[in-house]
OpenMM code with the backbone's topology and positions (N, CA, C; nanometers):
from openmm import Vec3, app, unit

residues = "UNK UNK UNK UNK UNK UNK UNK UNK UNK UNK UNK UNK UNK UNK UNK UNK UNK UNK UNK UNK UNK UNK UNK UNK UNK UNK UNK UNK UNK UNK UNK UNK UNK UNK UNK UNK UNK UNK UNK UNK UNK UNK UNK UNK UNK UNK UNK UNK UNK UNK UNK UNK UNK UNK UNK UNK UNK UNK UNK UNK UNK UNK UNK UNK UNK UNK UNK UNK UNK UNK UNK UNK UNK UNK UNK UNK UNK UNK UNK UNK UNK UNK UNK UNK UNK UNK UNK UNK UNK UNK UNK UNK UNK UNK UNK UNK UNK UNK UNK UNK UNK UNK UNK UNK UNK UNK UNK UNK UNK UNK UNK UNK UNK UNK UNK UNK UNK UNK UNK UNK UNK UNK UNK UNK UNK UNK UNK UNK UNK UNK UNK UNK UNK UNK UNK UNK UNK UNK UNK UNK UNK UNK UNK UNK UNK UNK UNK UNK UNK UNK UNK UNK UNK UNK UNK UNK UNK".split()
positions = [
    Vec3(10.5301, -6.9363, 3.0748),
    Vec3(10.5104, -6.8777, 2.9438),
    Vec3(10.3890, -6.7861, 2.9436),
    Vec3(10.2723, -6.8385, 3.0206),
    Vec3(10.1689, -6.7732, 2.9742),
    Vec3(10.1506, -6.6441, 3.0633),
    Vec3(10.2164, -6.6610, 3.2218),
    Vec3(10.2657, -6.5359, 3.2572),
    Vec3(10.3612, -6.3914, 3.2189),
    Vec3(10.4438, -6.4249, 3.1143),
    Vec3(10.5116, -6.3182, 3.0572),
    Vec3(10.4385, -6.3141, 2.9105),
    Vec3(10.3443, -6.3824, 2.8618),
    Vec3(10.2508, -6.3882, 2.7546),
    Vec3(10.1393, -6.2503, 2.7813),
    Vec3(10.0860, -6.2393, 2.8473),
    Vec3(9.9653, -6.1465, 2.9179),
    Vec3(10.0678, -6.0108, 2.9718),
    Vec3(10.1465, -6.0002, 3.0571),
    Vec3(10.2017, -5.8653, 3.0297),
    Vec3(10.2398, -5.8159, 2.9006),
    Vec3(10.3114, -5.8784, 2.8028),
    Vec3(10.3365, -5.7905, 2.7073),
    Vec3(10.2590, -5.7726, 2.6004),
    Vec3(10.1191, -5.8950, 2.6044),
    Vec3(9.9862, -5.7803, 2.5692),
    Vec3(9.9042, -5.6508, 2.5861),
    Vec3(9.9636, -5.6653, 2.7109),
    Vec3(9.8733, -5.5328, 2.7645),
    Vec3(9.9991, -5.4548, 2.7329),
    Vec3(10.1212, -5.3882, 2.7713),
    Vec3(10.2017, -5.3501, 2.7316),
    Vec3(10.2008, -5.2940, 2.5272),
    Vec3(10.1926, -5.4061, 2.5326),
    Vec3(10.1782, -5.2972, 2.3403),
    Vec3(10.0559, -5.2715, 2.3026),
    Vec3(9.9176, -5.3136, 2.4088),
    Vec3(9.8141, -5.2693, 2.3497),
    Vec3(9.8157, -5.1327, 2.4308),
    Vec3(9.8692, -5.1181, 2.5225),
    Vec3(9.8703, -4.9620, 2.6096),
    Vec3(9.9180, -4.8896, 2.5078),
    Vec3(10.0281, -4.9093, 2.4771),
    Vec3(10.1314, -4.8243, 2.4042),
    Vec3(10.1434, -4.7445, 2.3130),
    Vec3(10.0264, -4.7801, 2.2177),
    Vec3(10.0116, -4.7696, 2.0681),
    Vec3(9.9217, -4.6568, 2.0706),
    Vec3(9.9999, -4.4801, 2.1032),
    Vec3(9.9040, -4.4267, 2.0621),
    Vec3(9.8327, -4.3582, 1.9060),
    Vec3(9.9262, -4.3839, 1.7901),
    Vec3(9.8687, -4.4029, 1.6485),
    Vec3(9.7468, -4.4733, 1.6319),
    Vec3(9.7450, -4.5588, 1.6884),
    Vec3(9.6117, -4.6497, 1.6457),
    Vec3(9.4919, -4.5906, 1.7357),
    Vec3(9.4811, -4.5289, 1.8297),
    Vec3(9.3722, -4.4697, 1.9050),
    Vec3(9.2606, -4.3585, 1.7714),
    Vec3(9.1778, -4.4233, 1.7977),
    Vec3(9.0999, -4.3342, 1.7287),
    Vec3(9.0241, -4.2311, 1.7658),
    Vec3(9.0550, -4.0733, 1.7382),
    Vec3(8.9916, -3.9508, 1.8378),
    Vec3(8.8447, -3.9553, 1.8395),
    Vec3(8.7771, -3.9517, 1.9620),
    Vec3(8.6345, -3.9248, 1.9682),
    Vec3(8.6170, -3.8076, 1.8649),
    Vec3(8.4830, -3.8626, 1.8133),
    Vec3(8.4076, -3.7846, 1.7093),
    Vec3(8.4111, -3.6482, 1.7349),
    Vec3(8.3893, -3.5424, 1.6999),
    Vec3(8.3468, -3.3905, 1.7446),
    Vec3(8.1621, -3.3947, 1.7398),
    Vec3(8.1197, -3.3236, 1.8493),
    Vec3(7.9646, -3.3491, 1.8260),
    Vec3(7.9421, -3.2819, 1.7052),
    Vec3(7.8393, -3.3041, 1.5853),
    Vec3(7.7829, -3.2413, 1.4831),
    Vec3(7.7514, -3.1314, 1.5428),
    Vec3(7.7359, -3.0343, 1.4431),
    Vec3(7.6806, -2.9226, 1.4529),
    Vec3(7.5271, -2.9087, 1.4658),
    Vec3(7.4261, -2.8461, 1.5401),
    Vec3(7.2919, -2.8281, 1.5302),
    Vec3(7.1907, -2.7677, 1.4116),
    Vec3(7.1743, -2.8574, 1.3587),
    Vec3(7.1001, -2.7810, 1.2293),
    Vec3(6.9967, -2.6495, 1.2491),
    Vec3(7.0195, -2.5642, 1.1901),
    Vec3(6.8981, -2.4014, 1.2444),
    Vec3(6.7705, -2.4862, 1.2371),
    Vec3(6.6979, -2.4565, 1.3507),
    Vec3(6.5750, -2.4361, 1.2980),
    Vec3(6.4698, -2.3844, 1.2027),
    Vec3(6.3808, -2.4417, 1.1261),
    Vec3(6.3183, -2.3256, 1.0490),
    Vec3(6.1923, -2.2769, 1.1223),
    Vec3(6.1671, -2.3570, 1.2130),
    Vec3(5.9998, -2.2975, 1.2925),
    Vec3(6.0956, -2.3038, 1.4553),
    Vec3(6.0797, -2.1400, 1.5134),
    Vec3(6.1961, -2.2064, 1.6221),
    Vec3(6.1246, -2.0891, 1.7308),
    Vec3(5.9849, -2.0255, 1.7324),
    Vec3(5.9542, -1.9862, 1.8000),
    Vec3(5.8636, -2.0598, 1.9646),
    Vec3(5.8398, -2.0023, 2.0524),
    Vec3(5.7769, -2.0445, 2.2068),
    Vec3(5.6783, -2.1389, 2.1000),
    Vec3(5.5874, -2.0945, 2.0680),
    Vec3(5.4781, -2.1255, 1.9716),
    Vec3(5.4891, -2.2771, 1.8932),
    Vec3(5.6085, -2.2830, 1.8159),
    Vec3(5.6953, -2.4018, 1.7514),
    Vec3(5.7195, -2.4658, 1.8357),
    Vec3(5.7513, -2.4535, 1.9306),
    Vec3(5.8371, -2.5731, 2.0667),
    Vec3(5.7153, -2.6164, 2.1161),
    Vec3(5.6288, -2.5188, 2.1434),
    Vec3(5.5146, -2.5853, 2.2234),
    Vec3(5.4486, -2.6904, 2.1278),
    Vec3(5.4046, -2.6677, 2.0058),
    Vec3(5.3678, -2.7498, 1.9470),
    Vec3(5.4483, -2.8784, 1.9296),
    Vec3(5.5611, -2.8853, 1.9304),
    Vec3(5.6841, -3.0068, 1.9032),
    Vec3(5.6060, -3.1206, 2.0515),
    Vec3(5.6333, -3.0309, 2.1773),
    Vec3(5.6224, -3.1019, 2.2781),
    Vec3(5.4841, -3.1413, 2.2664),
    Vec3(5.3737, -3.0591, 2.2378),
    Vec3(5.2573, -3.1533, 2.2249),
    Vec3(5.2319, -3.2800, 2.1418),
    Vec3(5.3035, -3.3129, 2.0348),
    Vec3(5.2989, -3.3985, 1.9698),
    Vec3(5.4043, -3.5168, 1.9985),
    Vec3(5.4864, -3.4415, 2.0867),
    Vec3(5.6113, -3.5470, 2.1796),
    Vec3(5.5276, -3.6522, 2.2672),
    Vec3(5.4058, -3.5407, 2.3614),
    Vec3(5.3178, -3.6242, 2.4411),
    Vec3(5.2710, -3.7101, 2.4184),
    Vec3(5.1649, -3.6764, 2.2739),
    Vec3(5.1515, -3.8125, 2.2162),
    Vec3(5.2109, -3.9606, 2.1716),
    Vec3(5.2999, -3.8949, 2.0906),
    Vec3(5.4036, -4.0002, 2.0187),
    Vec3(5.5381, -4.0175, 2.1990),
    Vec3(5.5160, -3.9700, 2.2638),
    Vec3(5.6635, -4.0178, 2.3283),
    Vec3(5.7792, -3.9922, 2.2743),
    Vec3(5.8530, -3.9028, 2.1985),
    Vec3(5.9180, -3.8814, 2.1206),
    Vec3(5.9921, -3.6891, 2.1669),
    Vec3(6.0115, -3.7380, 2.3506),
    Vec3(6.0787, -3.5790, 2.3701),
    Vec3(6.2122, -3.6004, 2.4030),
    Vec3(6.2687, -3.7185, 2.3551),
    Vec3(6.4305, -3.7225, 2.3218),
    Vec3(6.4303, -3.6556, 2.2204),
    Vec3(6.3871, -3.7541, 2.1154),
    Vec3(6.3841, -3.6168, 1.9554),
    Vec3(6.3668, -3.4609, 1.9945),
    Vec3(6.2641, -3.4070, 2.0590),
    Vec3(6.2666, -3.2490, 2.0715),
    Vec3(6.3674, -3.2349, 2.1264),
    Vec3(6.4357, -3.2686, 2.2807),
    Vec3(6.5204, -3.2380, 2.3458),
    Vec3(6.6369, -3.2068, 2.2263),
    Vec3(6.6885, -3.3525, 2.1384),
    Vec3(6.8113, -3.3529, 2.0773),
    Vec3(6.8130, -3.2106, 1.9795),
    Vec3(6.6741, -3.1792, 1.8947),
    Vec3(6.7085, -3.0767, 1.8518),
    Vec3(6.6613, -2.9586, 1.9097),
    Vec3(6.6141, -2.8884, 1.9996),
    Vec3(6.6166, -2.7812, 2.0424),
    Vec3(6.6975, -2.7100, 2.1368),
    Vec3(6.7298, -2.8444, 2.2483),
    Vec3(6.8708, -2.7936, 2.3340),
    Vec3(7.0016, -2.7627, 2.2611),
    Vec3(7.0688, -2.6632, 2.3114),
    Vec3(7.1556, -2.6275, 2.2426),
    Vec3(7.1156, -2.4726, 2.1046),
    Vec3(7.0052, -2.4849, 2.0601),
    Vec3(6.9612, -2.3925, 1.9942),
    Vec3(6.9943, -2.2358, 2.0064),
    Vec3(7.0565, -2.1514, 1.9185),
    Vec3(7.0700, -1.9689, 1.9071),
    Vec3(6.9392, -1.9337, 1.8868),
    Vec3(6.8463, -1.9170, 1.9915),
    Vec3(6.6975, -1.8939, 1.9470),
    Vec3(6.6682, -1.7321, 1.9736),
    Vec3(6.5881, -1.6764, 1.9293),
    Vec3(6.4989, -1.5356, 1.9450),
    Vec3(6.3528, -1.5291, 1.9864),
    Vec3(6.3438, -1.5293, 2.1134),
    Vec3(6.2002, -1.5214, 2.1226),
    Vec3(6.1428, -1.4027, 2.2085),
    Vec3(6.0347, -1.3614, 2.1936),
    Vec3(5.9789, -1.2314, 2.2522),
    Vec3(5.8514, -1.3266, 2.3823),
    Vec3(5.9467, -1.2774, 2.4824),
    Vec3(5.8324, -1.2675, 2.6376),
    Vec3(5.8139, -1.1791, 2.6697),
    Vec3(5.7760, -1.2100, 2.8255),
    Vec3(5.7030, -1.1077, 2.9119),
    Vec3(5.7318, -1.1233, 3.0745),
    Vec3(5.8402, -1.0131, 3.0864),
    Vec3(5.8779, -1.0012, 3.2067),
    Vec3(5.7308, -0.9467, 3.2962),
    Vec3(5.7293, -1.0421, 3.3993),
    Vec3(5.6850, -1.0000, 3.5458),
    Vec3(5.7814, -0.9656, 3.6070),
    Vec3(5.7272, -0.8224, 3.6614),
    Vec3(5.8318, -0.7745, 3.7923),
    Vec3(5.8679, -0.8761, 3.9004),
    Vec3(5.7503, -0.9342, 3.9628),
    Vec3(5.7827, -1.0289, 4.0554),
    Vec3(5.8606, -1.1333, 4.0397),
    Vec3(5.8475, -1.1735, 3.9451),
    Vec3(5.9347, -1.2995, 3.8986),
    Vec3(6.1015, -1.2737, 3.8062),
    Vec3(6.1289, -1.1442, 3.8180),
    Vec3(6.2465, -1.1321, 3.7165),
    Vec3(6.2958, -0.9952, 3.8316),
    Vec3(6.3339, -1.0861, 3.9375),
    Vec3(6.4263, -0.9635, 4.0059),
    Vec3(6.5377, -0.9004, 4.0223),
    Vec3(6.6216, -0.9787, 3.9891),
    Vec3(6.7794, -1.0012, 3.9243),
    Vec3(6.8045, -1.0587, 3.8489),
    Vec3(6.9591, -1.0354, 3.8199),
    Vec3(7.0106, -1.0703, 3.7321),
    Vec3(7.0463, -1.2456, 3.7799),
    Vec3(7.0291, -1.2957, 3.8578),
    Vec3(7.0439, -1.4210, 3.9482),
    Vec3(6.8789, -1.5131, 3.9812),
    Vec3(6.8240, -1.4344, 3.9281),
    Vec3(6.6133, -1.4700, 3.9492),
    Vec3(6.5695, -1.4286, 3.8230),
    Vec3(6.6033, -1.4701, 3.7571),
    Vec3(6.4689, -1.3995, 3.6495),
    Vec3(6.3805, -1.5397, 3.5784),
    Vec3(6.2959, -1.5183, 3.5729),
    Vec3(6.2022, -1.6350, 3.5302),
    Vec3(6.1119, -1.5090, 3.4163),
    Vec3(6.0768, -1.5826, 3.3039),
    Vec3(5.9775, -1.4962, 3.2364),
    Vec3(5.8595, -1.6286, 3.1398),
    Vec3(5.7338, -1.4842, 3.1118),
    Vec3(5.6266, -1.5637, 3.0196),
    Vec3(5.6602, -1.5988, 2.8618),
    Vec3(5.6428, -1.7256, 2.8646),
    Vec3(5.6941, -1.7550, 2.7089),
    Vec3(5.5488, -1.7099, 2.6454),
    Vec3(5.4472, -1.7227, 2.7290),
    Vec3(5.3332, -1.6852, 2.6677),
    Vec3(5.2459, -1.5859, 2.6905),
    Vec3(5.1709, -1.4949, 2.6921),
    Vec3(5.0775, -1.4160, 2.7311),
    Vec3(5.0011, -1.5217, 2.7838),
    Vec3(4.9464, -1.4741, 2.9560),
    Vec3(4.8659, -1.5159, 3.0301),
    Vec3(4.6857, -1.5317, 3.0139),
    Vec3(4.7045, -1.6685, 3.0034),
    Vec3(4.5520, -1.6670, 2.9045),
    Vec3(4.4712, -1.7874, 3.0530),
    Vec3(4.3274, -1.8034, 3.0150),
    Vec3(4.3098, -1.9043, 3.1122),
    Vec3(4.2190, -1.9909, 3.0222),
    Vec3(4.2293, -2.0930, 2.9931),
    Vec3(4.3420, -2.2048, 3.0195),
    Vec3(4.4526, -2.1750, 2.9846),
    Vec3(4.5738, -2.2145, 3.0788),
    Vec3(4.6675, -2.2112, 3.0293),
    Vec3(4.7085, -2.3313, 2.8628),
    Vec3(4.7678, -2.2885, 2.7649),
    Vec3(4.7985, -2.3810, 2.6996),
    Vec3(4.9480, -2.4550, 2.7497),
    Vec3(5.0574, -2.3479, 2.7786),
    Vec3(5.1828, -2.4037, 2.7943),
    Vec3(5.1723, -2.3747, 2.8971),
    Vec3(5.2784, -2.3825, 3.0464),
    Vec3(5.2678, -2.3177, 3.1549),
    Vec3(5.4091, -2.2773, 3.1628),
    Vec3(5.5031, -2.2998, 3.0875),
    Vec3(5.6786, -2.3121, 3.1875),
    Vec3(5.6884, -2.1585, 3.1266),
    Vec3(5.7595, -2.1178, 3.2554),
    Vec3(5.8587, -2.0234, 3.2886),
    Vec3(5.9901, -2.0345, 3.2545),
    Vec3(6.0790, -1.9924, 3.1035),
    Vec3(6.1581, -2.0143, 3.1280),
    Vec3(6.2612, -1.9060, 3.2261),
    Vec3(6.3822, -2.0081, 3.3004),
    Vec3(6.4775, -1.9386, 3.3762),
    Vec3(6.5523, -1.8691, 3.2463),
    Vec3(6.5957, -1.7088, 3.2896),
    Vec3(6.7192, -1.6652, 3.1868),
    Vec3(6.8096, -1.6330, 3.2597),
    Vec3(6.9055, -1.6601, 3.1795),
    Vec3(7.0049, -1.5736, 3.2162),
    Vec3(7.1107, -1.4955, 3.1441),
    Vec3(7.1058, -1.3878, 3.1817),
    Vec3(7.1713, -1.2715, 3.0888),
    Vec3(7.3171, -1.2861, 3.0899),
    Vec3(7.3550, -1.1990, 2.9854),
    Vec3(7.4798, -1.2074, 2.9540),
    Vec3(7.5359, -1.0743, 3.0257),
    Vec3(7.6503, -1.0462, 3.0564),
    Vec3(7.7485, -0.9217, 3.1073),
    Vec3(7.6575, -0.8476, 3.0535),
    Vec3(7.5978, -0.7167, 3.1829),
    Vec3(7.5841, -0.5832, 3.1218),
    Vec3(7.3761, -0.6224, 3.1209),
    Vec3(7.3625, -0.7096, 3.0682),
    Vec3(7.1646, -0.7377, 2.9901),
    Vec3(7.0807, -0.7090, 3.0911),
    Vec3(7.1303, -0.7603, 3.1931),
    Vec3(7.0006, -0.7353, 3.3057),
    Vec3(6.9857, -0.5936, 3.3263),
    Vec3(7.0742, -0.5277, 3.3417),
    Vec3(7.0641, -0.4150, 3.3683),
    Vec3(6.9548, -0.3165, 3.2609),
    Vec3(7.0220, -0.3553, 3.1518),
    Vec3(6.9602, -0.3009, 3.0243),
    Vec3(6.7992, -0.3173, 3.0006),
    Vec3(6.7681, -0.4144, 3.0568),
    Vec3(6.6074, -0.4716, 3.0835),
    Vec3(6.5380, -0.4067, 3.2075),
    Vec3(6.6482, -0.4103, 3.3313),
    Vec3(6.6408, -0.3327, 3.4335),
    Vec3(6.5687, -0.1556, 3.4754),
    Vec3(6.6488, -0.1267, 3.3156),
    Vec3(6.6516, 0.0240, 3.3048),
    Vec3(6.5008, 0.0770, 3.1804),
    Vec3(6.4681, -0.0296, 3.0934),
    Vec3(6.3520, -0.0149, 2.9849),
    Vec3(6.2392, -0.0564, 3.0512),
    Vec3(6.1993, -0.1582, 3.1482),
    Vec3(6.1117, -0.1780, 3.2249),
    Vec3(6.0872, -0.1096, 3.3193),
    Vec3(6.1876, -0.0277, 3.3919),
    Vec3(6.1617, 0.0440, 3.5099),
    Vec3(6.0963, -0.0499, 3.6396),
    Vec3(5.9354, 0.0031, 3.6924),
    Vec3(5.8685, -0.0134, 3.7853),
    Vec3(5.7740, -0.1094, 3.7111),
    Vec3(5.7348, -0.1223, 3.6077),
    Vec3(5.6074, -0.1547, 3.5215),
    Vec3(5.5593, -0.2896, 3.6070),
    Vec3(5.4909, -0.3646, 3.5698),
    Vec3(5.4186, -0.4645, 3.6657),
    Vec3(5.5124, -0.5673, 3.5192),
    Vec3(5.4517, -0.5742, 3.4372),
    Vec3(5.5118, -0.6393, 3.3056),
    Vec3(5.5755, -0.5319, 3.1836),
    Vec3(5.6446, -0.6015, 3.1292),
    Vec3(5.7286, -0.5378, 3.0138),
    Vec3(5.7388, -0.6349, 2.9294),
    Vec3(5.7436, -0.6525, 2.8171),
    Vec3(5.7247, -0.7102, 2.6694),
    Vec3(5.9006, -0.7003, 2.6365),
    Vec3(5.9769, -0.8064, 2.5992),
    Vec3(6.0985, -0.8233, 2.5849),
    Vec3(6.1690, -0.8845, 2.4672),
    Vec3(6.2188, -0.8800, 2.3807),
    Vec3(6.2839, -0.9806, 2.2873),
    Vec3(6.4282, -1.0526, 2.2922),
    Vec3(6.5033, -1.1173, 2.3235),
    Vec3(6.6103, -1.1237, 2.3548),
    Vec3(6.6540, -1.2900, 2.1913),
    Vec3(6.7750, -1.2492, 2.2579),
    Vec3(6.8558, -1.3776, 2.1925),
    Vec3(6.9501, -1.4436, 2.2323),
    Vec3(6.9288, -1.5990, 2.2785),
    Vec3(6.9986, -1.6377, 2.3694),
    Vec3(7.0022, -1.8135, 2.3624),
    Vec3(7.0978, -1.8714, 2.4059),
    Vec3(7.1267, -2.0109, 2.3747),
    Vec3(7.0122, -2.1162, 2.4986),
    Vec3(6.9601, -2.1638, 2.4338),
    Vec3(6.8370, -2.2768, 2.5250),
    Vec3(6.9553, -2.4041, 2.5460),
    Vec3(7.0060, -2.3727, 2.6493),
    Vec3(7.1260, -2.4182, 2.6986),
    Vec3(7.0376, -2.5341, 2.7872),
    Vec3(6.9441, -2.5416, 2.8110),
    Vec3(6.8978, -2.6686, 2.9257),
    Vec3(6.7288, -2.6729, 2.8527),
    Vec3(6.6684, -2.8005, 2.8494),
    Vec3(6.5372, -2.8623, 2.8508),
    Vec3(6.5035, -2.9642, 2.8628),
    Vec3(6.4014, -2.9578, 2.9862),
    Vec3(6.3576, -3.1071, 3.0442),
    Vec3(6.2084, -3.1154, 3.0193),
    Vec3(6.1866, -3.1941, 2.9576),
    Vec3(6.0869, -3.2479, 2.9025),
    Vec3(6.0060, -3.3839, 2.9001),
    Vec3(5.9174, -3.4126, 2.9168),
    Vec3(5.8863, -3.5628, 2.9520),
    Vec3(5.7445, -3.6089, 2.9901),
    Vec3(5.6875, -3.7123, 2.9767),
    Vec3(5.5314, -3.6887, 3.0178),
    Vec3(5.5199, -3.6830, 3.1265),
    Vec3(5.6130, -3.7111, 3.2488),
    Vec3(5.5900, -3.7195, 3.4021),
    Vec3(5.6345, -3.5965, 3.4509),
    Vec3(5.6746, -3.4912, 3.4371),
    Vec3(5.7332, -3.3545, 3.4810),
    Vec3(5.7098, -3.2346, 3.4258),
    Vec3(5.6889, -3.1388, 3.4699),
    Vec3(5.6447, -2.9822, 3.4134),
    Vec3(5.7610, -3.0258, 3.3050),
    Vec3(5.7774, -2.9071, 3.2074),
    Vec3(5.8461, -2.8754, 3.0997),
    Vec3(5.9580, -2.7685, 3.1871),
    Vec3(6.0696, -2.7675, 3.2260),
    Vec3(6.1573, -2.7035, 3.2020),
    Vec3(6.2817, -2.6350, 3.1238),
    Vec3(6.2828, -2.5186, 3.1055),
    Vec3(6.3939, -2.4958, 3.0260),
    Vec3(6.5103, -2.3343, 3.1099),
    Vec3(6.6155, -2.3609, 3.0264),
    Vec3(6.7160, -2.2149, 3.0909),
    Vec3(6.7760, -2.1844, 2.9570),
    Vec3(6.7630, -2.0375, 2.9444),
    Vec3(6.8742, -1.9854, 2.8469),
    Vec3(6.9384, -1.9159, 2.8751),
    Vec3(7.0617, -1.9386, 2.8231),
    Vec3(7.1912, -1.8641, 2.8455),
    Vec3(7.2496, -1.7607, 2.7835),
    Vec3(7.3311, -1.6899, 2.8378),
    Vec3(7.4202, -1.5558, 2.7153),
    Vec3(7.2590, -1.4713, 2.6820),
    Vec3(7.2607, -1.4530, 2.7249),
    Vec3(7.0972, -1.3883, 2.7232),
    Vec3(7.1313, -1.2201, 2.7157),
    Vec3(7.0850, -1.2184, 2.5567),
    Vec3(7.0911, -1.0451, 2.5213),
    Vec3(6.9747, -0.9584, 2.4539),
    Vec3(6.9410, -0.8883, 2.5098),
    Vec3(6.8395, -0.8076, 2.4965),
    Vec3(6.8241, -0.7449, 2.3543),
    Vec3(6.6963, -0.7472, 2.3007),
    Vec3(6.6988, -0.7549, 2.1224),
    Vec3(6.6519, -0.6264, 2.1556),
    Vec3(6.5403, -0.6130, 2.2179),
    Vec3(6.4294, -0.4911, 2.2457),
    Vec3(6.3181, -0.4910, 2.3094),
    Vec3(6.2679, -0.3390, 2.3787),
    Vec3(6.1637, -0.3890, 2.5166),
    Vec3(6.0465, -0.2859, 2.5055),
    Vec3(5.9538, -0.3083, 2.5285),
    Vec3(5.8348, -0.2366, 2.5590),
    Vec3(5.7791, -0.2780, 2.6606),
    Vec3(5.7339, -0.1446, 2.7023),
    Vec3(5.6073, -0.1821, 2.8388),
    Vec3(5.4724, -0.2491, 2.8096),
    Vec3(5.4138, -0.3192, 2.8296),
    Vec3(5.3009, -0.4307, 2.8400),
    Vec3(5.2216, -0.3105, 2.7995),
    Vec3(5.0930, -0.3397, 2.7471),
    Vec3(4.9638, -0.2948, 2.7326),
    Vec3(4.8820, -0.3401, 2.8007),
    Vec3(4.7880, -0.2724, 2.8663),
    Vec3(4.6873, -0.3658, 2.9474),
    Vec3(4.5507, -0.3595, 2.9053),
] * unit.nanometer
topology = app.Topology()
chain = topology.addChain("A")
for resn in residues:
    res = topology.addResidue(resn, chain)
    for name in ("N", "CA", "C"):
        topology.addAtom(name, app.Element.getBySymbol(name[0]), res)
């Protein structure tokens, strides 16, 4: 009995796909209202303290952000290398990370062609902060994606 009891449990509990309930859809990301280099840095400093860079992570990864850096030639050589300054180079450093970008069809070039030779160029883009690692034991990393060029000037020195 109790052998043909146990197959045809599993049998109608397989079966029943009405009763399956669909995984949730992830929520949507609420906009930021403070969502500049400046804003993040401050989030993570107060993450350090409190321990609390799941919270930043949950809301800033994923983010449609706009922020204005600063391409180094050396460090932004392709469209496959580009690393840039979230901050103007100060000493002490306050933040240090470089974020990685990466452009969308067509952007690098477009940055390629307004910067020319320059040593640095001043950049604005808009682009999804598709990756950030954050934590008290590890530099701050981040990557953005779909990366499109808002507008560029050459550095002042």
């Amino acid at each position: 009995m109790l052998l043909t009891l146990v197959p045809l449990l599993l049998a109608s509990a397989c079966s029943s796909e009405e009763r399956r309930v669909p995984a949730p859809t992830p929520a949507a990301l609420p906009t930021l209202a403070a969502a500049t280099q400046s804003d993040l840095g401050r989030e993570i400093d107060d993450a350090d303290r409190r321990g609390t860079w799941i919270e930043v992570k949950r809301r800033w990864q994923g983010q449609q952000l706009r922020w204005s850096v600063i391409r180094q030639a050396v460090l932004c050589k392709s469209e496959d290398a580009c690393n840039v300054a979230a901050f103007p180079i100060m000493r002490p450093a306050l933040h240090g990370w470089m974020p990685v970008v990466k452009f969308a069809s067509g952007e690098f070039a477009k940055l390629d062609a307004a910067c020319g030779t320059s040593e640095q160029c001043d950049f604005t883009f808009e682009g999804t902060l598709s990756e950030l690692n954050i934590s008290g034991e590890q530099p701050t990393r981040m990557t953005f994606s779909d990366v499109r060029i808002v507008s560029t000037k050459l550095a002042s020195r």
